[in-house]
KOLTORDREN-772598 format. One record per residue (C-alpha): x, y, z. Coordinates in pm, whole numbers, padded with zeros to 5 digits, always signed. Layout:
<sites>
XYZ...
</sites>
This chain:
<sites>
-01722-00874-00971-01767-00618-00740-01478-00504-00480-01491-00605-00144-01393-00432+00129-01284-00523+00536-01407-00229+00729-01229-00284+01134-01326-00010+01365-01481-00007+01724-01656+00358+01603-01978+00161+01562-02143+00528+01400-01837+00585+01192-01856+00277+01017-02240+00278+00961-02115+00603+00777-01831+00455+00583-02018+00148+00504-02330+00358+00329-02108+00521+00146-01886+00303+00019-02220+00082-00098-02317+00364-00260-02030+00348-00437-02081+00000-00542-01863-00168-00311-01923-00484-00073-01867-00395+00291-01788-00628+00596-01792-00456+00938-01598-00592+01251-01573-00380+01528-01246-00542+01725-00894-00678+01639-00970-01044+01686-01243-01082+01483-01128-00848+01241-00773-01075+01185-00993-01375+01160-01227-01241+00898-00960-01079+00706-00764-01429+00685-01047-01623+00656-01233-01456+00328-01069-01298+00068-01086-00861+00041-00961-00678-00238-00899-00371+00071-00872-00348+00448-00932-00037+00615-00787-00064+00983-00807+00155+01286-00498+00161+01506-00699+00211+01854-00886-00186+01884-01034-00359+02097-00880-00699+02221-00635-00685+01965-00461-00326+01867-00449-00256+01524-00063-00293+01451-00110-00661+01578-00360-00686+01291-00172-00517+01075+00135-00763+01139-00047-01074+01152-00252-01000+00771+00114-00939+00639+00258-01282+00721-00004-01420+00545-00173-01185+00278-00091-00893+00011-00417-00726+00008-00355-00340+00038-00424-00193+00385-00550+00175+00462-00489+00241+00857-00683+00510+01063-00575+00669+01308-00710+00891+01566-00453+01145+01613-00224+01326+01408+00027+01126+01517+00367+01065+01384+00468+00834+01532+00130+00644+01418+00181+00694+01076+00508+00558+01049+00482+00254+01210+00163+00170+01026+00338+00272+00687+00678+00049+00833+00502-00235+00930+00342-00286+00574+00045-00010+00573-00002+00101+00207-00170+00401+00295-00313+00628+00623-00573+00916+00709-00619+01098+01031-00915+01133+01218-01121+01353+01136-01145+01339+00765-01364+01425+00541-01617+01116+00331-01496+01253-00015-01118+01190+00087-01191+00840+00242-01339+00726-00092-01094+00940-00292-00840+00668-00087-00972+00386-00107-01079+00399-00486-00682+00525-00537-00561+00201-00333-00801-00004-00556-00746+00152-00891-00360+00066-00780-00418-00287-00679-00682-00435-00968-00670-00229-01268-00455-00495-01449-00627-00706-01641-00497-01080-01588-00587-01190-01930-00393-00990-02055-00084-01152-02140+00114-00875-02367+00476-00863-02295+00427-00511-02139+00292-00693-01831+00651-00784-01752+00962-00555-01675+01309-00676-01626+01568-00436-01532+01877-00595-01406+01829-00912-01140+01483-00750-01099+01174-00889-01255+00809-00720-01253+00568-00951-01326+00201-00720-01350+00001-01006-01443+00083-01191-01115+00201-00892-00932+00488-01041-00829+00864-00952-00789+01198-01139-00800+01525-01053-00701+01804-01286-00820+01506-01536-00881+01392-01526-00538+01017-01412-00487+00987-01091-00275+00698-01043-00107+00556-00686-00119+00264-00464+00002+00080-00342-00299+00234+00000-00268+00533-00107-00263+00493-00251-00560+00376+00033-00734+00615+00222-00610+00885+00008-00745+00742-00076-01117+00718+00324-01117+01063+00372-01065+01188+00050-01269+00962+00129-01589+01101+00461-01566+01516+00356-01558+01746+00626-01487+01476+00936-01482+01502+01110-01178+01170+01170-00974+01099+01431-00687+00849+01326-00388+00621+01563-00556+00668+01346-00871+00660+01034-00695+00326+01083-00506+00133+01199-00806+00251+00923-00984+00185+00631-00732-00052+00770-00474-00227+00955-00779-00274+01291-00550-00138+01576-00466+00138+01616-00321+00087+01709+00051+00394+01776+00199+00461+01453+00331+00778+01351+00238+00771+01101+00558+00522+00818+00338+00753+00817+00056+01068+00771+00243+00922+00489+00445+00812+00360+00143+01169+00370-00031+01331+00249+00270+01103-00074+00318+01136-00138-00034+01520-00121-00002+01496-00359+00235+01369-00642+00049+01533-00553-00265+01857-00481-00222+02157-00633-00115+02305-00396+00083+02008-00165+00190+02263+00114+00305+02420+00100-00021+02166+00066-00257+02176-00052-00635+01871-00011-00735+01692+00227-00553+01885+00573-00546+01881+00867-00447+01964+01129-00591+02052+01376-00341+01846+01736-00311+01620+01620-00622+01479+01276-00529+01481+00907-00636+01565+00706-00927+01592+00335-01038+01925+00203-01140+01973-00170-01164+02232-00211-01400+02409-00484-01214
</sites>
């Protein structure tokens, strides 16, 4: 089965481009060009990706954004059309997996979206070996159903957030710079961003831990980076 894709953007030429090349690719492309229809499509059919501009008509972007995460997991790559800050890390805080700034280059979009992709379906849900599931501690990783527990209780997370964390919790105790990190979970080069990564760690901490300020799981690990503990 082929991956579909959500394509929302009110750039009616930028999305003829995407959407060639992305078919070219071999993916299935739907095209709405405003907020409200875009949130109904994306709730109403199912999309193994969304890519989302922040600047929509009728409804902006981050409404999107929050609406598809009260309801669905799929991962979610946000434009935006300004190198922003500010942008980025409220799309990335309010459950973006990934961003790129307008202008970028074709072979970078794809480059993104097959990374996202790769992330999100390359398990095989046949496959029932025991290596699909990792306990460590009160946490359990279930790959299969990419799903997450804490203390038995079902976290909901954004697809890069659960890389992120089976990353850290199949690697126990290793310690792991951003550089590190982003190879390992974006699958790129590290582009001196630490911003993504600590947003990342800090949602994540959030729904995992019990204390978010003072975390058990999640550590860090101070002028090297992050590791997983989760002995308790």
């Amino acid at each position: 089965m082929r991956n579909r894709i959500l394509l929302i953007d009110d750039d009616k030429d930028l999305c003829k481009l995407l959407k060639k090349n992305l078919q070219t690719d071999g993916y299935v492309v739907v095209v709405r060009h405003d907020g409200e229809s875009g949130l109904n499509e994306a709730l109403m059919n199912d999309y193994h990706l969304l890519v989302l501009d922040v600047m929509l008509p009728k409804i902006s972007g981050f409404d999107v954004l929050t609406n598809i995460r009260n309801k669905r997991n799929v991962p979610i790559l946000m434009l935006t059309a300004k190198d922003s800050e500010i942008d980025k890390v409220t799309g990335l805080r309010m459950g973006a997996d990934d961003y790129l700034t307008k202008p970028f280059s074709i072979n970078e979009f794809l480059a993104r979206v097959a990374s996202l992709l790769r992330r999100y379906t390359v398990l095989n849900p046949d496959d029932n070996d025991e290596n699909q599931i990792l306990n460590t501690g009160n946490v359990h990783i279930d790959l299969t159903r990419h799903e997450v527990s804490v203390n038995d209780q079902l976290i909901e997370l954004t697809a890069k957030e659960f890389d992120l964390l089976y990353f850290l919790a199949s690697n126990k105790g290793k310690v792991f710079t951003k550089k590190q990190i982003y190879r390992g979970v974006w699958e790129e080069e590290y582009a001196f961003d630490g911003n993504n990564i600590m947003v990342h760690i800090r949602r994540l901490r959030k729904k995992i831990e019990p204390d978010p300020e003072n975390p058990m799981y999640i550590l860090t690990v101070w002028g090297v980076g992050y590791k997983f503990g989760g002995d308790a």
